[in-house]
Every structure is written in C-alpha cells, then in structure tokens.
C-alpha positions in Angstrom: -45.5 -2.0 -8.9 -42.6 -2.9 -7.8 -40.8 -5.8 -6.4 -40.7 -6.2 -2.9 -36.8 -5.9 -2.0 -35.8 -7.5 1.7 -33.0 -6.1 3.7 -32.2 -7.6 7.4 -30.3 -4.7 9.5 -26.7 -5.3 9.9 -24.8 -5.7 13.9 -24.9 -2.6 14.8 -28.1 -1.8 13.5 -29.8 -3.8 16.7 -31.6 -1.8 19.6 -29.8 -2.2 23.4 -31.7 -2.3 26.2 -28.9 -1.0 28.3 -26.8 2.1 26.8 -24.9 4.9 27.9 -23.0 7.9 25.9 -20.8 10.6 26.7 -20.7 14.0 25.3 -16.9 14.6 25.5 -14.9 17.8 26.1 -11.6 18.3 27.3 -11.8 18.7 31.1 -14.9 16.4 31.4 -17.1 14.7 29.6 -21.0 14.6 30.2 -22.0 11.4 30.4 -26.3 9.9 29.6 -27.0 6.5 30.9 -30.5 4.9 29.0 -32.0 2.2 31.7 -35.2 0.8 31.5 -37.6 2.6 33.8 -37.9 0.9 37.1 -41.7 1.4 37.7 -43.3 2.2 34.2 -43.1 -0.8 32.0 -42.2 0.1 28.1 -40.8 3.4 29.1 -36.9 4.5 29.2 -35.1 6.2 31.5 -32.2 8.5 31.8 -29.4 9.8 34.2 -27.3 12.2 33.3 -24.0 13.6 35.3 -20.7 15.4 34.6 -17.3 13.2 34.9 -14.2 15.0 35.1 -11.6 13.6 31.9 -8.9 12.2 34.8 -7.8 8.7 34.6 -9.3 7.4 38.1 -12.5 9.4 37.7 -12.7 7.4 34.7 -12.4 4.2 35.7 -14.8 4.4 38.3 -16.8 5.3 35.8 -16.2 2.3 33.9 -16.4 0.4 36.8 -20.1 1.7 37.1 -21.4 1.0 33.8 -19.9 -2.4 33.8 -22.0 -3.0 37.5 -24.8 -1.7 35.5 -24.7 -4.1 32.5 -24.2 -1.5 30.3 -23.9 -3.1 26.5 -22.5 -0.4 24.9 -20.7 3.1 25.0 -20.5 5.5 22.8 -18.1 8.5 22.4 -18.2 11.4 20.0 -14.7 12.3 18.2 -14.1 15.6 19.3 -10.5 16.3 18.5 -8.6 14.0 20.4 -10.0 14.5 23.4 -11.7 11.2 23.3 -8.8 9.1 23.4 -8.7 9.0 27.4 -12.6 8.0 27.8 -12.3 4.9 24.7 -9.0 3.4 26.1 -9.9 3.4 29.6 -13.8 2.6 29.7 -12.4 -0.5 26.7 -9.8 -1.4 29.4 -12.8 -1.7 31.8 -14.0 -4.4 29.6 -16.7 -2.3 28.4 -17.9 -2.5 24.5 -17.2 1.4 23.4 -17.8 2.4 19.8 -16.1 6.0 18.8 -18.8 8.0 16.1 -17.9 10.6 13.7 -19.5 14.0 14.6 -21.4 14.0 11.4 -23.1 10.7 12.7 -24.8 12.5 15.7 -25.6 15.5 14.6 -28.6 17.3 16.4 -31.6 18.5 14.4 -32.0 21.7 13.5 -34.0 23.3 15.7 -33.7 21.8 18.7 -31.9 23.4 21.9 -28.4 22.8 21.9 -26.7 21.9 25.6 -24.3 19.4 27.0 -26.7 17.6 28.7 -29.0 17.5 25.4 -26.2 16.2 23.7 -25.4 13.1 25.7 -29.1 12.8 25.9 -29.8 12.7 22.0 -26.3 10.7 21.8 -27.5 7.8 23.7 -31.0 7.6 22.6 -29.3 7.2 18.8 -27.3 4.6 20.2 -30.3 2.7 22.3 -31.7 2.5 18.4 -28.8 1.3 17.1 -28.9 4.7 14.1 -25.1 5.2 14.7 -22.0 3.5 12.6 -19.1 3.4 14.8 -15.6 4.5 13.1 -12.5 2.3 12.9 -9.9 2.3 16.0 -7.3 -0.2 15.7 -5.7 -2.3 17.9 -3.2 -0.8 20.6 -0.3 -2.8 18.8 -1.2 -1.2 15.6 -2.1 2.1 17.3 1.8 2.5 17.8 2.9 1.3 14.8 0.2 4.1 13.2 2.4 6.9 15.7 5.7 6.1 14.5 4.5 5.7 10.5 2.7 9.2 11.1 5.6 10.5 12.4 7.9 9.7 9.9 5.7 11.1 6.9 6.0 14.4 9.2 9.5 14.4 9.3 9.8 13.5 5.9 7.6 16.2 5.1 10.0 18.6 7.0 12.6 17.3 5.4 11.2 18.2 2.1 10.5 22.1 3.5 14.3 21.7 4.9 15.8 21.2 1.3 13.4 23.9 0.3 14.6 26.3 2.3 18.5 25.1 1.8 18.0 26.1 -1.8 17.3 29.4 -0.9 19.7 29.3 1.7 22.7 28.3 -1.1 21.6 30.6 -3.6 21.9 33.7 -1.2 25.4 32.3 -0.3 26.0 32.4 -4.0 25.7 28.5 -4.7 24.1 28.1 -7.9 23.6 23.9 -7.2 20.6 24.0 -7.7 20.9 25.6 -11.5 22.6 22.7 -12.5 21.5 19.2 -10.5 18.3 18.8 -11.3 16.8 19.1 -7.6 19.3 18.9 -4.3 17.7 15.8 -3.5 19.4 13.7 -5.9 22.3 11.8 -4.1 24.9 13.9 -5.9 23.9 17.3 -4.7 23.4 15.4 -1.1 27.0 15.0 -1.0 27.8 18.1 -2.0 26.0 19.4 0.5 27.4 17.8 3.3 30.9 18.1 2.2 29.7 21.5 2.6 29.0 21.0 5.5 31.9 19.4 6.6 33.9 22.2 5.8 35.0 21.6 2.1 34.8 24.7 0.2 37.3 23.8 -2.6 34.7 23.5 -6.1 37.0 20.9 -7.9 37.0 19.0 -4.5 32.8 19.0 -4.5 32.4 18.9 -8.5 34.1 15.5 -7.7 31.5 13.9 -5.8 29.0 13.9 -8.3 27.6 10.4 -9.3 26.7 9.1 -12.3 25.0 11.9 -15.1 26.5 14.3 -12.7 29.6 13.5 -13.7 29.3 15.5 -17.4 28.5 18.5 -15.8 32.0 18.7 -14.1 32.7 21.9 -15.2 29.3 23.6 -14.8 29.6 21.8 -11.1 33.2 23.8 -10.1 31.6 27.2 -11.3 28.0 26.8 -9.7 29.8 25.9 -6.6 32.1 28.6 -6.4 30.9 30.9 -3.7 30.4 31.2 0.1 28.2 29.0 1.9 26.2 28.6 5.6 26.0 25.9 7.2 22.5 25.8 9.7 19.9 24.5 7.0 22.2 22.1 5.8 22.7 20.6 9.7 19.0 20.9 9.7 18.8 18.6 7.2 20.9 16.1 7.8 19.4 15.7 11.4 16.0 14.8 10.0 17.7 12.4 7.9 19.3 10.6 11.2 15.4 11.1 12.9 13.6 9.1 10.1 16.0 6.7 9.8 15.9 5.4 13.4 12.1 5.7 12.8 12.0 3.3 10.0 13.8 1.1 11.9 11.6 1.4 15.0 8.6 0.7 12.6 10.5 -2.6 11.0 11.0 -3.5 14.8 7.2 -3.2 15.8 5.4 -4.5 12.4 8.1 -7.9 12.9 6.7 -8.0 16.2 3.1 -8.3 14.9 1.2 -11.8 15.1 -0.6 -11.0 12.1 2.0 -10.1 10.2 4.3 -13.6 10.4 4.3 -15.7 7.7 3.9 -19.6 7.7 6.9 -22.2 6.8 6.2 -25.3 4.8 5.9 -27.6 7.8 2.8 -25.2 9.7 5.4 -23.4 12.0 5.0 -19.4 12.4 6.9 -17.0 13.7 8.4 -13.4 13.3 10.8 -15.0 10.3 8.7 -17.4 8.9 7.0 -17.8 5.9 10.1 -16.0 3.8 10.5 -18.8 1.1 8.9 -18.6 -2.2 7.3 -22.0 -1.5 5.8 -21.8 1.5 1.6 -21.3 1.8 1.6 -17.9 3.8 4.1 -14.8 2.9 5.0 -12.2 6.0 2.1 -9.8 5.3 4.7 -6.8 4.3 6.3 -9.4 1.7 2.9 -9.9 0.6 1.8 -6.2 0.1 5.4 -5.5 -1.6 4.0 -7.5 -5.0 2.1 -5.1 -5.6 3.6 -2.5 -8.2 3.9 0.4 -6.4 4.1 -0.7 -2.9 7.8 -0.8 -1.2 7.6 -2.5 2.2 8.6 0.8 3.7 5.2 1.8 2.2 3.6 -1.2 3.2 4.1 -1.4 6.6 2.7 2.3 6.5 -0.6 1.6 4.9 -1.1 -1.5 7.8 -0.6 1.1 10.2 -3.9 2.7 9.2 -6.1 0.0 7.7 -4.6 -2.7 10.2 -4.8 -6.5 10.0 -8.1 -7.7 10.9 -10.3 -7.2 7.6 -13.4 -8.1 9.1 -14.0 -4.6 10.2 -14.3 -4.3 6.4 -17.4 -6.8 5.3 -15.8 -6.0 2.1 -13.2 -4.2 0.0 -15.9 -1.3 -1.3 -16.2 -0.6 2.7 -12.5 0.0 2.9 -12.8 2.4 -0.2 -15.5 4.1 1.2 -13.7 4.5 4.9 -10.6 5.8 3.0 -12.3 8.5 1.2 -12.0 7.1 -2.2 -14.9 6.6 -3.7 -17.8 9.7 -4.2 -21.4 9.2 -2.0 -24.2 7.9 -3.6 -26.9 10.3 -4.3 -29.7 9.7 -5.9 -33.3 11.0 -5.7 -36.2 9.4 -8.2 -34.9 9.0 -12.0 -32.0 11.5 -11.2 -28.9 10.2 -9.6 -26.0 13.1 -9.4 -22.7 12.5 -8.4 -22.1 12.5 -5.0 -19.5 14.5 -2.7 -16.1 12.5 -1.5 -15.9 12.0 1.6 -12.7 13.2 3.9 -11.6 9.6 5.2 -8.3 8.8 6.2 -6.0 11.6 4.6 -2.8 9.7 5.4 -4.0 6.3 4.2 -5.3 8.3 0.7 -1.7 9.8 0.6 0.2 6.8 1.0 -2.0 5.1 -1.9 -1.6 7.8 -4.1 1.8 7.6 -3.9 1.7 3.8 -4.6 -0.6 4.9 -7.8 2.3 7.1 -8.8 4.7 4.2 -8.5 2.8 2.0 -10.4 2.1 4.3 -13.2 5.4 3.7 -14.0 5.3 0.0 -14.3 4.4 -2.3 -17.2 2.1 -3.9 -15.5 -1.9 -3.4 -15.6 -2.0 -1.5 -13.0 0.4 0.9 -15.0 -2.1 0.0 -18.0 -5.0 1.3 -16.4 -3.3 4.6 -15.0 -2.3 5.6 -18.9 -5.7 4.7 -20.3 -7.9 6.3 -17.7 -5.0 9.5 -17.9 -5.9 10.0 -21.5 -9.6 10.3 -21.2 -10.1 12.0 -17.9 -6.6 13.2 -16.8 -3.7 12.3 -14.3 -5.3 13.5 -11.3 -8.4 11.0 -11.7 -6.2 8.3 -12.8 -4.3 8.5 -10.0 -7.3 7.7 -7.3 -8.5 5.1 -10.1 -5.5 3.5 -9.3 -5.4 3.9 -5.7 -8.8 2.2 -5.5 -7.7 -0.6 -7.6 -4.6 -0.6 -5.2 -6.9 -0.7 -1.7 -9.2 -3.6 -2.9 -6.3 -5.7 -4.0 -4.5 -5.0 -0.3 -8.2 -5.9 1.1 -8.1 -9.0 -0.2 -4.3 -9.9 0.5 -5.2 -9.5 4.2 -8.5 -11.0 4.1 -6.8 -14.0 2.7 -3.3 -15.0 4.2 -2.6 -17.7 1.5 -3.6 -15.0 -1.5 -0.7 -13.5 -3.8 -0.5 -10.9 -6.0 -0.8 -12.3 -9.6 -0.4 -9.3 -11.7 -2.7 -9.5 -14.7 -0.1 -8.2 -17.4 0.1 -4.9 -19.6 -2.3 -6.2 -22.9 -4.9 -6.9 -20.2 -6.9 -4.5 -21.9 -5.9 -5.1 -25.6 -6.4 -9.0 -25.2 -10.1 -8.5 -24.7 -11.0 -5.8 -27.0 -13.4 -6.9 -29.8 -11.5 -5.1 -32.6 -14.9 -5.8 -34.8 -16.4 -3.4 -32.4 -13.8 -1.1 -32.7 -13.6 -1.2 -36.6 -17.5 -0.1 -36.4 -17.0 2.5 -34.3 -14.2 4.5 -35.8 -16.1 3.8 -39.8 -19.2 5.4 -37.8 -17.6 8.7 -36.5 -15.2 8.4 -40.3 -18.9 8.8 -41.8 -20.3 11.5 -39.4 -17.1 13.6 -40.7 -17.4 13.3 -43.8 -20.9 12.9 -44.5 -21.0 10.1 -46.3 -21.0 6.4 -46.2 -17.4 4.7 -46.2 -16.2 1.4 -47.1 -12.9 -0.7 -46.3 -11.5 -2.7 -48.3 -8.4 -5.4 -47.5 -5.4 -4.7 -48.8 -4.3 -7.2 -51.7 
C-alpha cells in the first residue's frame, strides 16, 4: 500500500458562491448568472439572457454583475470576439478570467445550445474546474501589437525579396546566381541603385561590399540586363514600415515601469540602472546577456510573456504555456509520451530563433545545442535550447537583481567522469569483438 500523498488545491481551484459566464459570439454573447437560490437552502440557481456584443450594452452589464456581487467571470476564447466582453466587464472592476475552449468543453452526449453552453460554463466555474489563460496588461497588450506586427511585415518582407528574385531573373538579372541570397547588404544596394535608375553594371558591380568585391566581374555580367522596378519599391517600403515600428516598440518598452532599471543610489527611472555597477539592469539589458537574445528580440519575447512572473508559479509553467514541453501521459506502469501542446506560436518562434543564435556561440548554451544535435538532431536541439532559453528569462524577470552568468563551453566536459567513460567504450570494444580487452598505459 501506498503512501498517502497530500495535495491542497491551488487559487483558482476554490468554489464561488457567486459566478457568472458568457458563452460569446460575435453579435452577442449569452450570458448564465449562478446565485444561490433565494428560497431553497443548498440549492443553486441560474438566469440566463442574451446581451448584444456593443460597448454600452456591455457595461450595463457589468454594471449588473458588480450590483450583484458577482466574484468572478468567465469568457470562452472564441476567435477574438472576446476581447470587447474581458476589457470592458475588467474595466467594470469585475474579476474576468478568459479559458481556452479546450478547458470547457461539453461532454459528449449532451445537447449542445447557447444557453447550455453558458449554463455548463458557469457551473465549471462555480467549481473552480477551469484554468484561466494569460492576458497581459493593457501597456504590454500594445507593445504585443506593434512586436506582432513587425514579425508580419518582416515576414512580408521575406516573401517581397522572394518574389524580387523572380522578378530580376525574368528581367534577365542573374544577381541572385552570384550573391549568395539578395538579402545580403551588397545585393540591397544593388537593388536600390536599381531602383533609382542606375542601369550601368560597372556602376552596380561597384557597390558590392566586402567578399562581394572578388566577384567584380561575375557582378557586371549578372547584372547586365533589363530590370522593373515595382517589387523592388515594394520592398524598400516594408523596410521604412518596420523601421518606424522598431522604433515605436523601443518608445513603448522605455515607457514601461517594469522595465527601468535601478542606479546605485535607489533612484529609477526610464534611463536608470544602465551602469555595469548598479543592483538592477533595464530588463531589455538584462535579457540581451543571454546568447542569442538581441534586445530587438528581447523586447519581443516581453511583449508575450510580460513582466509580472507571478502568473508563472514557476519557470516549468511558462514552458508548458509556451508550448514547449510534451503533456504528461501516463496510465498504471506505462507512461507514453505525450502530445505538445499549441501555446504561444509567436513566443515559440521568437525563442527558436534565439536557439539558432546561440547555437552559434561558445557558450553552453551553444554546448548543449551541438551535443543534443548529434544524438537526436537539429530540430530537437533547437526547442532543447529554447526551453533552456525561457527558464533562464523566467528567472531574470522573477528576480530584478539576477544576471546572466553564462556557465562556459566545457560545462559538460568538466564534469564527465572519464573513468566512466573508459568503461563504457572497453564494454561496447568487447561486445565487437567478442572478447575481453585490456589497456595498457603508454610507456
């Protein structure tokens, strides 16, 4: 038999005397209030009604429920037409919780209806069975647009040069043949010389940078030929577009509380905290130590996990929000490997390419990608890596004063027991060859 094993439910595990839920749609929203029942003591009640999705409907609304001493609201994430219901029912003062769809599921079965729905909705929440998802802050709700929107444009941009490849090789342009992809700064300015009007090849050849320069004469004959001008244009406006974007996002993660450092003497402020000596680094500074991680990058990955870690208890819930990490599932003696789940596809994206970055580094981080690449390939060392990246940036938030102290590239080879080693590789020596083997010490 046996041990007994004690676990106390978490927060949100607790039952609510007082609930309500709305099943949410995109003209309305059907909304299932859970009261105690007025006459029959130890029995529940509910109301149900239809609320049209308008801004004034709904704050009556949340006028209503606060009247009522409702304790909490839920709201089911379909699409985003639950953005108008949580901002204005959580500007009512009003404790709303947003829940995956997966989380409230209906049992198979059972009638499906909109008035079921709120119905089973609130009753899950009245027993405290649901686990709300992460919404961040409003100020970190608009730094999450303007990130998200620059890894769109910058995604375009990407499709762009795609498509300008195609555009020069139809224009008989055969850039691409020799620069190794148009991206690199050399083709760039050949591009928008192009663009410009230059059509003279020893003129373009010219501008090439660097390698490029070697390849002078391969340059004047590849760009020998006629050229339009519309994806190029294309191009360079997205360019323009995600630079004023990166500035915006500079502007609005400066403007952060959270984010200011602290100066020697206990001041703070949006340019504190800057000197090497002082207790508390700006939090972009302090994300940037980490290999991989530019603070362009940074500043992106706040915009999804935020600043306040205590919505994480720990950094294995941050993995496990991001989609990192497989489910657990285990049944008696047998315990299979679970699926991943989706999480936060731009968070996951911005890590990988941190992981990428750091592979390249002699650092342990770097380490850890090549050893892990051997034995299981790149594409499982790269979320290794972006795991190992997420629970170092959960503990740089959780802890202001906390820096980055990189454990070094022998990590690994400092703490192997080489005994250990010896033994192994004599026992698979002797299971080749079929007989025992002994090593002797050079003289």
């Amino acid at each position: 038999m046996g041990r007994p094993q004690v676990i106390d439910d978490e927060e949100r595990e607790r039952v609510y005397e007082k609930v309500a839920a709305v099943d949410v749609a995109k003209d309305s929203g059907m909304v299932c209030t859970r009261l105690p029942h007025p006459s029959r003591a130890g029995t529940r009640q509910s109301t149900v009604w239809t609320v049209q999705a308008r801004m004034g409907a709904i704050r009556e609304l949340g006028r209503q429920l606060a009247r009522g001493g409702i304790q909490t609201v839920t709201l089911e994430s379909t699409s985003d037409y639950w953005r108008i219901w949580f901002f204005v029912l959580e500007g009512c003062g009003l404790a709303v919780q947003l829940v995956n769809s997966s989380q409230a599921k209906n049992l198979p079965g059972r009638p499906k209806t909109d008035k079921l729905d709120a119905m089973w909705l609130a009753r899950l929440t009245e027993m405290g069975l649901l686990r709300a998802s992460f919404v961040p802050p409003a100020p970190i709700r608009a730094l999450r647009d303007y990130t998200r929107a620059r890894t769109r444009l910058t995604q375009e941009r990407t499709r762009c040069w795609q498509r300008l490849e195609k555009l020069l090789e139809s224009a008989l342009i055969k850039l691409s043949s020799v620069a190794s992809k148009l991206t690199t700064l050399s083709a760039q300015d050949m591009v928008r010389a192009l663009i410009a009007g230059e059509r003279d090849p020893q003129v373009l050849a010219a501008l090439a940078r660097g390698k490029m320069k070697a390849k002078h004469d391969d340059l004047v004959e590849a760009l020998d030929g006629m050229f339009g001008d519309h994806h190029g244009e294309l191009a360079q406006l997205l360019d323009s577009k995600i630079a004023e974007l990166t500035a915006r996002i500079e502007e609005q993660a400066a403007a952060q509380p959270g984010a200011w450092g602290v100066n020697a003497d206990g001041t703070t402020g949006p340019g504190a905290g800057t000197s090497p000596g002082d207790p508390v680094l700006p939090v972009v500074q302090r994300l940037a130590q980490v290999p991989g991680i530019s603070e362009d990058l940074a500043r992106s990955i706040i915009a999804e996990t935020g600043l306040d870690m205590s919505r994480f208890p720990d950094a294995a819930h941050l993995v496990s929000w991001a989609g990192l990490c497989p489910r657990a599932h285990q049944s008696g003696p047998r315990a299979r490997n679970g699926k991943k789940g989706r999480g936060n596809g731009y968070l996951r994206g911005y890590l990988g390419q941190a992981a990428i970055g750091a592979a390249a580094t002699a650092t342990f981080l770097g380490e850890r990608y090549h050893r892990i690449a051997r034995r299981r390939g790149k594409a499982k060392a790269q979320v290794a890596v972006a795991r190992s990246i997420l629970v170092i940036i959960w503990h740089l938030l959780a802890s202001p004063e906390a820096r980055f102290t990189d454990l070094g590239y022998g990590y690994y080879q400092a703490r192997t027991d080489k005994d250990k080693r010896i033994k192994n590789h004599i026992r698979q020596i002797e299971a080749l060859l079929g007989h025992p083997v002994t090593i002797a010490k050079a003289a």
